[in-house]
C-alpha positions in Angstrom: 19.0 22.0 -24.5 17.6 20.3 -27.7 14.5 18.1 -27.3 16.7 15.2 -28.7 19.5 15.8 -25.8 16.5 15.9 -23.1 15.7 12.5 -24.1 18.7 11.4 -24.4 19.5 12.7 -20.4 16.3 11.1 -19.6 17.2 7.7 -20.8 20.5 7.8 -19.3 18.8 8.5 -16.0 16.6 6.1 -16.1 19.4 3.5 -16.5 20.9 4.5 -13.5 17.9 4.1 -11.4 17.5 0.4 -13.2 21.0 -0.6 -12.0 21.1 1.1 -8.9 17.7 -0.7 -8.4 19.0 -3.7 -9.6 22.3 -4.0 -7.5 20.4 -3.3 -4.1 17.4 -6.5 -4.8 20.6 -8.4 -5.9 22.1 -7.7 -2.2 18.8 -8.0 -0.4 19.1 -11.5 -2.0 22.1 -12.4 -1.2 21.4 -11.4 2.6 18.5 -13.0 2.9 20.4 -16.5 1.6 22.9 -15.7 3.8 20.9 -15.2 7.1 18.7 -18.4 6.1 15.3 -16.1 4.7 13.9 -17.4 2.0 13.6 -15.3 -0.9 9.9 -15.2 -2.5 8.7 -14.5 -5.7 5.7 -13.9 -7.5 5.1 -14.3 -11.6 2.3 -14.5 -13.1 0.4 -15.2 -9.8 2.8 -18.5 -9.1 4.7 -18.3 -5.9 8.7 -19.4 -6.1 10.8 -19.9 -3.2 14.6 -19.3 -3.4 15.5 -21.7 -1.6 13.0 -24.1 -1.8 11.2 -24.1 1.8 11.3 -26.9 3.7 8.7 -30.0 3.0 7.0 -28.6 6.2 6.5 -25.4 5.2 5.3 -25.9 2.2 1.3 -25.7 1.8 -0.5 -28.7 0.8 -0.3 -29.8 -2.9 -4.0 -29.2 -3.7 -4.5 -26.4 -1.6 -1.3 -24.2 -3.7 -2.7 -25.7 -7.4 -6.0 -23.7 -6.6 -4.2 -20.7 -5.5 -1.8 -21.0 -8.4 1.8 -21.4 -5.7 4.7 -23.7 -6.7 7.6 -24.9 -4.8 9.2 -25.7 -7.9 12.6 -25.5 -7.0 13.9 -26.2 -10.7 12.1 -22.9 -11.8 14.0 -20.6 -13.7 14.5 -17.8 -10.9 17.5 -15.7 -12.8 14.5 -14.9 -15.4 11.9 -13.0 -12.8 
């Protein structure tokens, strides 16, 4: 096996991980939506909640702009 056909395997591999990856946090998300969990993520150090928690839940406005959080529910969550 040529050096060029190792890479080659390698990359292909590495795309199946990436959408077998891919497909499984997709269904994690949709079970959490489904059973009422909120889904929570994290870029560059900024909190987003899919959905948006409750107004109770949510920490106090000055409290999450000095720990960088949002509850930003317009934020662009298909990007992360």
């Amino acid at each position: 096996m040529t050096q060029e056909q190792r890479l080659l395997e390698s990359y292909q591999q590495a795309a199946d991980v990436h959408r077998i990856a891919t497909r499984a946090v997709r269904r994690a998300q949709e079970e959490s939506r489904r059973l009422g969990v909120p889904n929570v993520y994290s870029r560059n150090g900024r909190l987003y909640y899919d959905p948006e928690q409750p107004a109770a839940a949510k920490p106090d406005t000055a409290e999450a702009n000095e720990h960088g959080l949002s509850n930003d529910k317009d934020a662009d969550l298909e990007s992360i």
